[in-house]
PDB file of N, CA, C and O in Angstrom:
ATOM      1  N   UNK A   1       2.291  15.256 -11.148  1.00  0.00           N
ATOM      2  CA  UNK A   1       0.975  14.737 -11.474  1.00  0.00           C
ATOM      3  C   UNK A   1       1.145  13.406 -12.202  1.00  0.00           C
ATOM      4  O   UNK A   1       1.965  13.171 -13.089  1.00  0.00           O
ATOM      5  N   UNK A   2       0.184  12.523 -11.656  1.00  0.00           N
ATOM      6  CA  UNK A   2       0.640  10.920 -12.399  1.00  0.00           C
ATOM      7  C   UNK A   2      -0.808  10.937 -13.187  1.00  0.00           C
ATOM      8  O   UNK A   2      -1.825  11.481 -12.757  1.00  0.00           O
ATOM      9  N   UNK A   3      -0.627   9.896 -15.011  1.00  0.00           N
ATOM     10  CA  UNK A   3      -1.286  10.491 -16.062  1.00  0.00           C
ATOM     11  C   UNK A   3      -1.550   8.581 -16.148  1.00  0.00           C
ATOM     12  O   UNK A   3      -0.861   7.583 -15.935  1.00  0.00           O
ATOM     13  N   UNK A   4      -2.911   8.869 -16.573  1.00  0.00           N
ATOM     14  CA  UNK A   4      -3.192   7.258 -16.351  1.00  0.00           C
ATOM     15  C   UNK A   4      -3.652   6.884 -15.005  1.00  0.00           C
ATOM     16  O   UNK A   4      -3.589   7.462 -13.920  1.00  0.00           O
ATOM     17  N   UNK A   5      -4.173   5.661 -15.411  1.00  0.00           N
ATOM     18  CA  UNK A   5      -4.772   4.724 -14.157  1.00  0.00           C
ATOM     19  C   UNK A   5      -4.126   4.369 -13.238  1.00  0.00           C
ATOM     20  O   UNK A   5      -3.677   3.273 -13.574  1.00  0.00           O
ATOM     21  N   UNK A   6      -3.696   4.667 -12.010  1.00  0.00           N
ATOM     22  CA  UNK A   6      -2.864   4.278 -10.335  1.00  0.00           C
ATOM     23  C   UNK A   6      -2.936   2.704 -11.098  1.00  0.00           C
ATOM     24  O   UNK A   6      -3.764   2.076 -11.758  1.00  0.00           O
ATOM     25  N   UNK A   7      -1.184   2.432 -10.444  1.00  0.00           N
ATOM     26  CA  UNK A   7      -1.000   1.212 -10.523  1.00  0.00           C
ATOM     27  C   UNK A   7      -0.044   0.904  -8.891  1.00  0.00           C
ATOM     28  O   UNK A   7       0.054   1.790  -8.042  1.00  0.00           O
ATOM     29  N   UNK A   8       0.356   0.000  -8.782  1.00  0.00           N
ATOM     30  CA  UNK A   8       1.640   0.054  -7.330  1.00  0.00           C
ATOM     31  C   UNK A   8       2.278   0.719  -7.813  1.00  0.00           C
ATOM     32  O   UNK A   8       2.649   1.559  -6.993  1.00  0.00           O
ATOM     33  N   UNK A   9       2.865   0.955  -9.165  1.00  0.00           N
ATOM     34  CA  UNK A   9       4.406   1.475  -9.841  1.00  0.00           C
ATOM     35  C   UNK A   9       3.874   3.164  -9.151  1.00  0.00           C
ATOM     36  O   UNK A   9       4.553   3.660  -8.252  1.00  0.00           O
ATOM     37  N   UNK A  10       2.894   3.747  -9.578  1.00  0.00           N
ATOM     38  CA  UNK A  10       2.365   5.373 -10.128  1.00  0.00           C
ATOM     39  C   UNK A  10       2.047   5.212  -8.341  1.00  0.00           C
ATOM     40  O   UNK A  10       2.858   6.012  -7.876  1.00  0.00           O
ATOM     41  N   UNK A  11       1.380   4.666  -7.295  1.00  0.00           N
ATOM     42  CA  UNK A  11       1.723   4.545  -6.218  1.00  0.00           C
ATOM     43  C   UNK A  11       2.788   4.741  -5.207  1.00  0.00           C
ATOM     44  O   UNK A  11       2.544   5.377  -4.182  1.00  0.00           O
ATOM     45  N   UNK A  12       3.809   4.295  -5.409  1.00  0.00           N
ATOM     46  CA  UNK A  12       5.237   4.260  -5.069  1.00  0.00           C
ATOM     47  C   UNK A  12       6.098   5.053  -5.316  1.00  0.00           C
ATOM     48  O   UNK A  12       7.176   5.116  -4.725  1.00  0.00           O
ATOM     49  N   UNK A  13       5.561   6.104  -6.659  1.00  0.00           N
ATOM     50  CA  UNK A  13       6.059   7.171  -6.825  1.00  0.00           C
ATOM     51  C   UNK A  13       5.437   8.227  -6.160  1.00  0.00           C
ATOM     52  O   UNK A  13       5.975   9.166  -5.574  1.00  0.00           O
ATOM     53  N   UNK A  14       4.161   7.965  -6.317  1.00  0.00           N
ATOM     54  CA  UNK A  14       3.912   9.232  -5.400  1.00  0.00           C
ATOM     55  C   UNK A  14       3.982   9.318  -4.093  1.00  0.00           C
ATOM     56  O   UNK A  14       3.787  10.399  -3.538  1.00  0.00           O
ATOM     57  N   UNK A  15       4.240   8.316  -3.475  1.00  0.00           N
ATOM     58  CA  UNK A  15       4.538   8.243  -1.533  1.00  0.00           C
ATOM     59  C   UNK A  15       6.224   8.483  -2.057  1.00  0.00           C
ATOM     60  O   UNK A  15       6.877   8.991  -1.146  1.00  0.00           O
ATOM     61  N   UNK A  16       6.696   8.334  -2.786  1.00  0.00           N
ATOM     62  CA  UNK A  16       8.221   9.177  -2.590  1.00  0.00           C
ATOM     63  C   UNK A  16       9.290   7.800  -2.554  1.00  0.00           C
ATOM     64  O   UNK A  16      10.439   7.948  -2.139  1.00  0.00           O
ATOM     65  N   UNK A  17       8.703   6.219  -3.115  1.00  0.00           N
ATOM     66  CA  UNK A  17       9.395   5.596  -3.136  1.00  0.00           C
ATOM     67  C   UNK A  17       9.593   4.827  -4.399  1.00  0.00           C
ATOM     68  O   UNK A  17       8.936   4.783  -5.439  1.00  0.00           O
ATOM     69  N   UNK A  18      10.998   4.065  -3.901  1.00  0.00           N
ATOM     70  CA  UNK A  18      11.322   3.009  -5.556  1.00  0.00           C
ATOM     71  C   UNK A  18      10.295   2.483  -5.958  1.00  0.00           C
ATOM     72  O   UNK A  18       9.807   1.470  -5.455  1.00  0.00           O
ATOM     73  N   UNK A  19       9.789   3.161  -7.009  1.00  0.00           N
ATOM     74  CA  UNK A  19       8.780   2.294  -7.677  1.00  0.00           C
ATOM     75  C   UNK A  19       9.221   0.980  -8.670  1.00  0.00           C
ATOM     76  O   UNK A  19       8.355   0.601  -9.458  1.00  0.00           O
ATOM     77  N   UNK A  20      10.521   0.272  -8.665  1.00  0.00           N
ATOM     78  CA  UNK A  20      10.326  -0.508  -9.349  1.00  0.00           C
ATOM     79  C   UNK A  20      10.060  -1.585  -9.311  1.00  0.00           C
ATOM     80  O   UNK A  20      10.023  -1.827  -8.105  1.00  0.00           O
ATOM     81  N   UNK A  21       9.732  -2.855 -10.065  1.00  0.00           N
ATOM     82  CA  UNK A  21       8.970  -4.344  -9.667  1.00  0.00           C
ATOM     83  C   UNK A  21       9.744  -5.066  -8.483  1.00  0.00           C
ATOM     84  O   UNK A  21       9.197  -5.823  -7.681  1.00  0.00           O
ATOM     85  N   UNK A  22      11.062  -4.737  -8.482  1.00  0.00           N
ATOM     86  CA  UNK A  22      12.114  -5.390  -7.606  1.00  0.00           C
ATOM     87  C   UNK A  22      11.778  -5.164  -6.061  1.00  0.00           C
ATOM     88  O   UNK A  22      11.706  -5.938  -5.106  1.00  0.00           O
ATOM     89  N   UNK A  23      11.552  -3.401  -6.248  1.00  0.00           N
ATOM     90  CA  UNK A  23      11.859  -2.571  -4.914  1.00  0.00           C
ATOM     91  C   UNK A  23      10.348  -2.474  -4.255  1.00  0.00           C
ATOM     92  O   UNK A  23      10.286  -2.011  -3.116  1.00  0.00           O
ATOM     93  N   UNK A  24       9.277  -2.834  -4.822  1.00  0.00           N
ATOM     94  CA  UNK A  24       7.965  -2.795  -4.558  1.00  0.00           C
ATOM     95  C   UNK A  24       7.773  -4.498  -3.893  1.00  0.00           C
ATOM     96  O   UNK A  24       6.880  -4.720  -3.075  1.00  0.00           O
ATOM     97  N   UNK A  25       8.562  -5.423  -4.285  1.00  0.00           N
ATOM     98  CA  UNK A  25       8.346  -6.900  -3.452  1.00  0.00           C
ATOM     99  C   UNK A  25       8.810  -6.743  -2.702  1.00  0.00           C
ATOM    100  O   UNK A  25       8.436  -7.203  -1.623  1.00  0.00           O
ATOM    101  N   UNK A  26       9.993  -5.935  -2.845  1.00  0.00           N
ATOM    102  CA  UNK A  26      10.856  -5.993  -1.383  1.00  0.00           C
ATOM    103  C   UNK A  26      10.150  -5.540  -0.362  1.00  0.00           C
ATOM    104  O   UNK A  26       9.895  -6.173   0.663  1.00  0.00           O
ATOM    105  N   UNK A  27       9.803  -4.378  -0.634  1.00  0.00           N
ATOM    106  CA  UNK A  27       9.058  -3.223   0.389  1.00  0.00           C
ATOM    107  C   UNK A  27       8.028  -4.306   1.114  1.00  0.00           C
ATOM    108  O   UNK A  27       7.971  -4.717   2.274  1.00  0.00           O
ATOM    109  N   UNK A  28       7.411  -4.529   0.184  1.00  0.00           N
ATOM    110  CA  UNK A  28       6.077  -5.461   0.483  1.00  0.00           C
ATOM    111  C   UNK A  28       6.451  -6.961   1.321  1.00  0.00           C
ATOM    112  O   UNK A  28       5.521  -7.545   1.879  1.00  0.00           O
ATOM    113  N   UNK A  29       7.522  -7.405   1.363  1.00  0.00           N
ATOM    114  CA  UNK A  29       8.144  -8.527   1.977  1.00  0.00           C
ATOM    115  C   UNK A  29       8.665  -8.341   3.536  1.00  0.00           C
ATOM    116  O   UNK A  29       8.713  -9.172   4.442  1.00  0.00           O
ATOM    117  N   UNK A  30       9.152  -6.523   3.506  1.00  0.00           N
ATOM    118  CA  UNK A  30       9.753  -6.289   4.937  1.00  0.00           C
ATOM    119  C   UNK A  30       8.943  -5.553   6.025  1.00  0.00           C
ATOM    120  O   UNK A  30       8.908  -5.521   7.255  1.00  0.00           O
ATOM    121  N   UNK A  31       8.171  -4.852   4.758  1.00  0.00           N
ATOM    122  CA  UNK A  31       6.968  -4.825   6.130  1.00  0.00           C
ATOM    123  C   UNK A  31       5.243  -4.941   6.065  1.00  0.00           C
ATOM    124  O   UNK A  31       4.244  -4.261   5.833  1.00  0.00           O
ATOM    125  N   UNK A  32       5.630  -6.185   6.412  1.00  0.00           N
ATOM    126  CA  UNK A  32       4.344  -7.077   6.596  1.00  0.00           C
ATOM    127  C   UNK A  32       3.603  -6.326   7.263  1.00  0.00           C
ATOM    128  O   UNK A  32       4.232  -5.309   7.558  1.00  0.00           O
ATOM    129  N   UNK A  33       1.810  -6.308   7.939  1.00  0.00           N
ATOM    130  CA  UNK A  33       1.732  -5.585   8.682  1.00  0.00           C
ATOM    131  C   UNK A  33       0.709  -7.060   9.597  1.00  0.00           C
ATOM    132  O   UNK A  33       0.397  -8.084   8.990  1.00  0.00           O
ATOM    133  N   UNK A  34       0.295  -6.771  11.334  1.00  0.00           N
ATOM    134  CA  UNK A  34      -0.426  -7.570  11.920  1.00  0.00           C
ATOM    135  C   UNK A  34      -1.841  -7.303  11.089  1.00  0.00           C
ATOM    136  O   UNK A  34      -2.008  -6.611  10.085  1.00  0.00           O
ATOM    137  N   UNK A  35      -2.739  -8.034  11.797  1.00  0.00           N
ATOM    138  CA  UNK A  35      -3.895  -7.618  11.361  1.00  0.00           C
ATOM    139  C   UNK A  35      -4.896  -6.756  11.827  1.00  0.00           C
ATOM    140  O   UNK A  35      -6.027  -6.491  11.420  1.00  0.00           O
ATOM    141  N   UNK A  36      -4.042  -6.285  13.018  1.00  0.00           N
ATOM    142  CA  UNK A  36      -4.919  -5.911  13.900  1.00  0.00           C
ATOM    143  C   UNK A  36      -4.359  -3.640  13.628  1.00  0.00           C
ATOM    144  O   UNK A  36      -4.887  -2.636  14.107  1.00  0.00           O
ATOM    145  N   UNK A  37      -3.228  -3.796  12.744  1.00  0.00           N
ATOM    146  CA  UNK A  37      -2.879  -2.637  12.192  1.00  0.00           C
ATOM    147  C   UNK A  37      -3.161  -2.155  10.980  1.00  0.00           C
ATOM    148  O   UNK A  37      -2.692  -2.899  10.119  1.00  0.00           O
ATOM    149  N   UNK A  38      -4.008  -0.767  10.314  1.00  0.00           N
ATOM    150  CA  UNK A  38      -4.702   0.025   9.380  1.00  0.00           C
ATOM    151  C   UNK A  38      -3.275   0.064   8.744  1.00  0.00           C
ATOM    152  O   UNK A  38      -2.117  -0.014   9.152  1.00  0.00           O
ATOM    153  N   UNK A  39      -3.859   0.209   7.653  1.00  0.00           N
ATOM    154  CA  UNK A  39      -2.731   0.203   6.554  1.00  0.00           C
ATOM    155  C   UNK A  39      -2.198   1.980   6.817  1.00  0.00           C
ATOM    156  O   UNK A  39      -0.992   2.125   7.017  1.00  0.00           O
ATOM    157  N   UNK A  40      -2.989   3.127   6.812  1.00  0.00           N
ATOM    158  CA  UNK A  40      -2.737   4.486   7.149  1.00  0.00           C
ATOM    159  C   UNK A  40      -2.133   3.967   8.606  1.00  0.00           C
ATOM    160  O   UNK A  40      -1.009   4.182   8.152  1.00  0.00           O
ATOM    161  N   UNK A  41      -1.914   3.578   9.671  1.00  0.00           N
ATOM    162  CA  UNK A  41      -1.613   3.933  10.641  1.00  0.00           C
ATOM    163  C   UNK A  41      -0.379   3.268  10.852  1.00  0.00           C
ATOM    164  O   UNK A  41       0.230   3.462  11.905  1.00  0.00           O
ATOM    165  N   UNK A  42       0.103   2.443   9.905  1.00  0.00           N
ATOM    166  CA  UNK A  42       1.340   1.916   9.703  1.00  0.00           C
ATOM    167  C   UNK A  42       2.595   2.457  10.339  1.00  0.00           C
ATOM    168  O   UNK A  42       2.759   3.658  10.124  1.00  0.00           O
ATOM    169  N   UNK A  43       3.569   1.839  11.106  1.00  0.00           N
ATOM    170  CA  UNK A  43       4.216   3.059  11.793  1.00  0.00           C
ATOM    171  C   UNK A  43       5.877   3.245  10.782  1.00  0.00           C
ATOM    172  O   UNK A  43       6.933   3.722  11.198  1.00  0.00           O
ATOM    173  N   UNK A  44       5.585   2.692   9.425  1.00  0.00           N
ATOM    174  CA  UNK A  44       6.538   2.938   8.351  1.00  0.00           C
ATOM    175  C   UNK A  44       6.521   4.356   7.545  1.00  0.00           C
ATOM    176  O   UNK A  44       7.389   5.164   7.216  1.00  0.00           O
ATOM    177  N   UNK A  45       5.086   4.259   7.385  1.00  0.00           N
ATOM    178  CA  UNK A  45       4.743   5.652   6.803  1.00  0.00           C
ATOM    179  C   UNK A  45       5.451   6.870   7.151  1.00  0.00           C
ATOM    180  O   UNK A  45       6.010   6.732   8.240  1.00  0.00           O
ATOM    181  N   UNK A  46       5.724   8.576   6.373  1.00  0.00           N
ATOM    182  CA  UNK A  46       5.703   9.691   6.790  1.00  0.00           C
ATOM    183  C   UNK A  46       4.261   9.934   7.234  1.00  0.00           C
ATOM    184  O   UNK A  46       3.481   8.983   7.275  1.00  0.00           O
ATOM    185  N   UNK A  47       3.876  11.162   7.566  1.00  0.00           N
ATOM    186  CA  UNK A  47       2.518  11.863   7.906  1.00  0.00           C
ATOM    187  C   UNK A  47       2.154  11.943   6.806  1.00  0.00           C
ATOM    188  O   UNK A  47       1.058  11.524   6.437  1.00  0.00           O
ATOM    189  N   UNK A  48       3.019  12.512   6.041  1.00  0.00           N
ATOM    190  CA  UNK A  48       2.396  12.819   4.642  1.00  0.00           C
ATOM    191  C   UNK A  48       2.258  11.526   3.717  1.00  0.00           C
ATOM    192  O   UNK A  48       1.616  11.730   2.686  1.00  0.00           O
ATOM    193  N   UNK A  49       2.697  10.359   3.883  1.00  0.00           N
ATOM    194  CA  UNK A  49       1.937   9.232   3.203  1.00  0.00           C
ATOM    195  C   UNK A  49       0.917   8.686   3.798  1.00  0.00           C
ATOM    196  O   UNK A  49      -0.101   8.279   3.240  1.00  0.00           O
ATOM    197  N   UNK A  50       1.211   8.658   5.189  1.00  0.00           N
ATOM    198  CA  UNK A  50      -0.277   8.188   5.695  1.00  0.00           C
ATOM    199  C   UNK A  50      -1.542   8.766   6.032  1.00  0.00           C
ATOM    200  O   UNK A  50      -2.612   8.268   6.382  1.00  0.00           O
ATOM    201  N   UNK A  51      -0.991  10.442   5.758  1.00  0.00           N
ATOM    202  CA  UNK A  51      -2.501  11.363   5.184  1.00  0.00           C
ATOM    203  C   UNK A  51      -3.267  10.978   3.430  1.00  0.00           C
ATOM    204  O   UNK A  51      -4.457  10.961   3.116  1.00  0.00           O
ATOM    205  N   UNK A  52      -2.290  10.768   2.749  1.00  0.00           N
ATOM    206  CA  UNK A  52      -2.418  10.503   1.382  1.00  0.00           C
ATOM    207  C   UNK A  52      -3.379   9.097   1.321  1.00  0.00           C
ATOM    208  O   UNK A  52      -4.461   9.024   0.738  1.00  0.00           O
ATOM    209  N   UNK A  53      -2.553   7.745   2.246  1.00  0.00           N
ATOM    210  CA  UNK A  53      -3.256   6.718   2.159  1.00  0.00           C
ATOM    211  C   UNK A  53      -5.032   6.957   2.310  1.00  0.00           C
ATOM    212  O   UNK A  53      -6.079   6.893   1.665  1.00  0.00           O
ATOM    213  N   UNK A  54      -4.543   7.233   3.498  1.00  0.00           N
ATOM    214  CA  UNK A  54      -6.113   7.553   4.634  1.00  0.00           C
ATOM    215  C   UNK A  54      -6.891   8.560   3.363  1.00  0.00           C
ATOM    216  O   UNK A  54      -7.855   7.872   3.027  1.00  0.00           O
ATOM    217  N   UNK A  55      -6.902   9.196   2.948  1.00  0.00           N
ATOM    218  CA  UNK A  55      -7.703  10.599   2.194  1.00  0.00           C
ATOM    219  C   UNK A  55      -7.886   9.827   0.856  1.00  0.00           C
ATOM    220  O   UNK A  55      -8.997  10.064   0.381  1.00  0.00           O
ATOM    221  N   UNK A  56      -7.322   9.184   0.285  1.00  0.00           N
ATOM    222  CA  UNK A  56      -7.075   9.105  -0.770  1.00  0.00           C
ATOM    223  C   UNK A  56      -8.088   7.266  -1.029  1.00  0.00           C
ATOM    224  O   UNK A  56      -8.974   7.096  -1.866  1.00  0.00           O
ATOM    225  N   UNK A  57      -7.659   6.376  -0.209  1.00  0.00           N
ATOM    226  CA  UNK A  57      -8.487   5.378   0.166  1.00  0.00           C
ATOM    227  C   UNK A  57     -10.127   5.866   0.891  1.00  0.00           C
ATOM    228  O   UNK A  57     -11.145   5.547   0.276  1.00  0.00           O
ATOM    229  N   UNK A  58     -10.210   6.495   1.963  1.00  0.00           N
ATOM    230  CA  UNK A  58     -11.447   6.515   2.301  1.00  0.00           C
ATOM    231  C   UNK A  58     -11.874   7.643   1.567  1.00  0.00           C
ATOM    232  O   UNK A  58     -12.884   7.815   2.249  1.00  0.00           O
ATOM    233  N   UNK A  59     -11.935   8.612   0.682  1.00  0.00           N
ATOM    234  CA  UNK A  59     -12.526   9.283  -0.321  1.00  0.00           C
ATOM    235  C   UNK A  59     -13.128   7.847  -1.264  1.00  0.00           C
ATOM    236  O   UNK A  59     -14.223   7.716  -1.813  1.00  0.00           O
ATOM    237  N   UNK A  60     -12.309   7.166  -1.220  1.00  0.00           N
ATOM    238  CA  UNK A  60     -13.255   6.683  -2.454  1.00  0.00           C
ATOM    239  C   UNK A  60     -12.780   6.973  -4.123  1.00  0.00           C
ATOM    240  O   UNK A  60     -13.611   7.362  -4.944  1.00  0.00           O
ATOM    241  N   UNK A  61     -11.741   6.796  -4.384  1.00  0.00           N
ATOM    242  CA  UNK A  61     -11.401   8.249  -5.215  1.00  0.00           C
ATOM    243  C   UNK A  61     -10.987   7.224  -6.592  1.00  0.00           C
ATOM    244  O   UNK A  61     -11.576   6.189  -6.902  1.00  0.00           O
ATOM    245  N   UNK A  62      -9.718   7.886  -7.350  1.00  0.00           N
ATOM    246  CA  UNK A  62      -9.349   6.503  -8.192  1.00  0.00           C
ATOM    247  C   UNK A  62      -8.233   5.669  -7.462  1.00  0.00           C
ATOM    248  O   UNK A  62      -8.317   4.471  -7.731  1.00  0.00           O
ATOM    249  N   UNK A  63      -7.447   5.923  -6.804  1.00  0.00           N
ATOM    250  CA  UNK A  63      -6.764   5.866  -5.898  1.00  0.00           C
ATOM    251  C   UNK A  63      -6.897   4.661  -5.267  1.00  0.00           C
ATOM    252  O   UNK A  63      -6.006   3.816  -5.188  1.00  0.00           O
ATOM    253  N   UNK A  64      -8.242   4.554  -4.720  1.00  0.00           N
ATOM    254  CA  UNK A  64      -8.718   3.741  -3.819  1.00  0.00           C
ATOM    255  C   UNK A  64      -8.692   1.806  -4.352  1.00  0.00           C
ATOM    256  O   UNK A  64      -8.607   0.964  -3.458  1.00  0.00           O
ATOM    257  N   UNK A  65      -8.735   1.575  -5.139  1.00  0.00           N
ATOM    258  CA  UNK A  65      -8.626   0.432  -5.642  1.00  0.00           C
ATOM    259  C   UNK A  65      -6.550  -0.294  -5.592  1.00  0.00           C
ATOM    260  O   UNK A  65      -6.168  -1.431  -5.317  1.00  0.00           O
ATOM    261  N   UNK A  66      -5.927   0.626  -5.879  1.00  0.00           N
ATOM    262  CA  UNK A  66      -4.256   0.381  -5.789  1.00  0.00           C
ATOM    263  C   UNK A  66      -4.624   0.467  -4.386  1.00  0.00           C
ATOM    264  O   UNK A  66      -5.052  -0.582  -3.903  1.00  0.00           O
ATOM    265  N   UNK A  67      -4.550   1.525  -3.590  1.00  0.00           N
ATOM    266  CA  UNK A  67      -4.216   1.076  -2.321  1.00  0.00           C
ATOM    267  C   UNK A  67      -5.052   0.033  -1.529  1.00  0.00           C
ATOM    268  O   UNK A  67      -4.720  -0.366  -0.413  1.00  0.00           O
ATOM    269  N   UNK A  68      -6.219  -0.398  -2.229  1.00  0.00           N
ATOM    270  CA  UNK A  68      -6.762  -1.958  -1.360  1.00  0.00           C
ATOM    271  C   UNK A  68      -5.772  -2.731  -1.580  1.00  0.00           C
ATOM    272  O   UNK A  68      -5.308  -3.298  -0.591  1.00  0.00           O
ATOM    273  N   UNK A  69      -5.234  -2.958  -2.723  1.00  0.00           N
ATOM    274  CA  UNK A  69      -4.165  -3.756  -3.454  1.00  0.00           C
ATOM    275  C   UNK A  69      -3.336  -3.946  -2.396  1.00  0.00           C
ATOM    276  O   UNK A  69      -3.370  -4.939  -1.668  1.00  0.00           O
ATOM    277  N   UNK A  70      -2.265  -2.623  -2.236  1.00  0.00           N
ATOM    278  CA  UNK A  70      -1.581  -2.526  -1.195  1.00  0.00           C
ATOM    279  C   UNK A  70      -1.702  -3.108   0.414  1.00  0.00           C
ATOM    280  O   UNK A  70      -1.018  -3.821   1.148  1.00  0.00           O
ATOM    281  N   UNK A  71      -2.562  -2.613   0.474  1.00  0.00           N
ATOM    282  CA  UNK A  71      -3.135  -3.033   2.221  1.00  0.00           C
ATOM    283  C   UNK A  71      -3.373  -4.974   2.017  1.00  0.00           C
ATOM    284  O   UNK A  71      -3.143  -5.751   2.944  1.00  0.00           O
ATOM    285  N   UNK A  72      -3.838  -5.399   0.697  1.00  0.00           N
ATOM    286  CA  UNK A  72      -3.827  -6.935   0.737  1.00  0.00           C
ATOM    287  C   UNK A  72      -2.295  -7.216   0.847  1.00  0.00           C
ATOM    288  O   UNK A  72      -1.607  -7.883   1.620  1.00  0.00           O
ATOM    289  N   UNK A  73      -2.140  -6.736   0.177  1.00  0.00           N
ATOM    290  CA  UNK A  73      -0.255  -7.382   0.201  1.00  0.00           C
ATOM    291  C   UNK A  73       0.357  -7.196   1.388  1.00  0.00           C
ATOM    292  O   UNK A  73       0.772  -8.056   2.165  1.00  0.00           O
ATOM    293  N   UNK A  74       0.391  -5.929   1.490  1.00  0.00           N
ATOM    294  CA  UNK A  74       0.752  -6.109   3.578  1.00  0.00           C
ATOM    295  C   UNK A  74       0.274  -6.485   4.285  1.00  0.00           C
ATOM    296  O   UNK A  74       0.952  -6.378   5.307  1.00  0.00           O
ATOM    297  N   UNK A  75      -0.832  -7.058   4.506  1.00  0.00           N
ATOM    298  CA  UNK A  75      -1.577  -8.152   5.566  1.00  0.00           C
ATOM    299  C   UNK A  75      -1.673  -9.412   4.750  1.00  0.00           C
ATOM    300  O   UNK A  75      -2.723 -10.054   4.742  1.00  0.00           O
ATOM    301  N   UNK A  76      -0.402  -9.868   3.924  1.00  0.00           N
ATOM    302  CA  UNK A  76      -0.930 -11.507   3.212  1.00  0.00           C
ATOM    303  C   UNK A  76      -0.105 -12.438   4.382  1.00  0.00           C
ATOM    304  O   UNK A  76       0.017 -13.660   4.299  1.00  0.00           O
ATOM    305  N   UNK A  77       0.314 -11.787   5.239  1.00  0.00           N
ATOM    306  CA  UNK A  77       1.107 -13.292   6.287  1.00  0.00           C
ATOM    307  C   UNK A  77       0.234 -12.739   7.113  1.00  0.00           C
ATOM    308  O   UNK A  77       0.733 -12.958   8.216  1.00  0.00           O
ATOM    309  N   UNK A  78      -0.843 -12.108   7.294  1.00  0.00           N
ATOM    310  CA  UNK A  78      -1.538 -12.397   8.698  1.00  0.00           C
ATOM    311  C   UNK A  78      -2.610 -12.955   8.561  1.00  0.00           C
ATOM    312  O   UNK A  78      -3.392 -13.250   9.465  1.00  0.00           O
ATOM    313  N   UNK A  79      -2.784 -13.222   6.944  1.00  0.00           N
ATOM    314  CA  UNK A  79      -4.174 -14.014   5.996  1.00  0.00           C
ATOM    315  C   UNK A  79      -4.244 -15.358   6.951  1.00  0.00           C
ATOM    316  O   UNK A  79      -3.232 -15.946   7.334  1.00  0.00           O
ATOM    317  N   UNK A  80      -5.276 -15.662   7.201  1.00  0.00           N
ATOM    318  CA  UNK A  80      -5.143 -17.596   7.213  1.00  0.00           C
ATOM    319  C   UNK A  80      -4.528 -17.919   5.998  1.00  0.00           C
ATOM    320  O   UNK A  80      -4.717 -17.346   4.925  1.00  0.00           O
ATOM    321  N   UNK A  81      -3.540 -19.174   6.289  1.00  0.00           N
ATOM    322  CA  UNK A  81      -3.495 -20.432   5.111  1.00  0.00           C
ATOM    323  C   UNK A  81      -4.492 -21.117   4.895  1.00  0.00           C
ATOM    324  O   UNK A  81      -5.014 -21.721   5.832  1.00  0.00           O
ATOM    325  N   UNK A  82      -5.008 -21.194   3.599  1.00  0.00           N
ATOM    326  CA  UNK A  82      -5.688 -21.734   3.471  1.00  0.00           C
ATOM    327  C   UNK A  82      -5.481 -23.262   2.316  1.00  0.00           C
ATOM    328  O   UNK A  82      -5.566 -23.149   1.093  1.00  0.00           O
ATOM    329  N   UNK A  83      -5.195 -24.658   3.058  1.00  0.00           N
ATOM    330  CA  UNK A  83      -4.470 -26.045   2.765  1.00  0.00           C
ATOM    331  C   UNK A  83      -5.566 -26.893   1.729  1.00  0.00           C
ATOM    332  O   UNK A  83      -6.774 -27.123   1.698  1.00  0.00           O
ATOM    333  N   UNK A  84      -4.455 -27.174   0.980  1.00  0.00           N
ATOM    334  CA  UNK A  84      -4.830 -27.910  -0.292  1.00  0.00           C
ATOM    335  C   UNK A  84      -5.617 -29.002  -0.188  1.00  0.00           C
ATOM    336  O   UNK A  84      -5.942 -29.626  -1.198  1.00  0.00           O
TER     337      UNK A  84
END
């Protein structure tokens, strides 16, 4: 049970991975996602994280705010650039 407000760190632990600042850029660096792919339907995920995403995001829940987080960070190279 994670105690406190979902952060990426309390995130990353509970999908079963390195939660630390290092291992959370990394993650987030190697798999980018298109844009045209749901963050739940990701084909990185187990079942059981991408039931968690999906349930846990579309509930609405507390949850739901870290994993928008998430889903921005994996679709930030399919963002437009937007030039100075």
């Amino acid at each position: 049970m994670i105690v406190g407000s979902p952060s990426l760190e309390t995130l990353f632990e509970q999908l079963g991975l390195d939660s630390s600042e290092d291992a959370i850029q990394e993650f987030i660096h190697t798999h980018q996602l298109s844009e045209n792919v749901k963050l739940g339907d990701a084909p990185f995920w187990t079942s059981g994280q991408s039931q968690f995403l999906k349930e846990k995001w579309h509930g609405d829940d507390e949850w739901a705010p870290i994993i928008d987080q998430l889903n921005t960070e994996l679709h930030s190279d399919s963002m437009p650039k937007v030039s100075s």
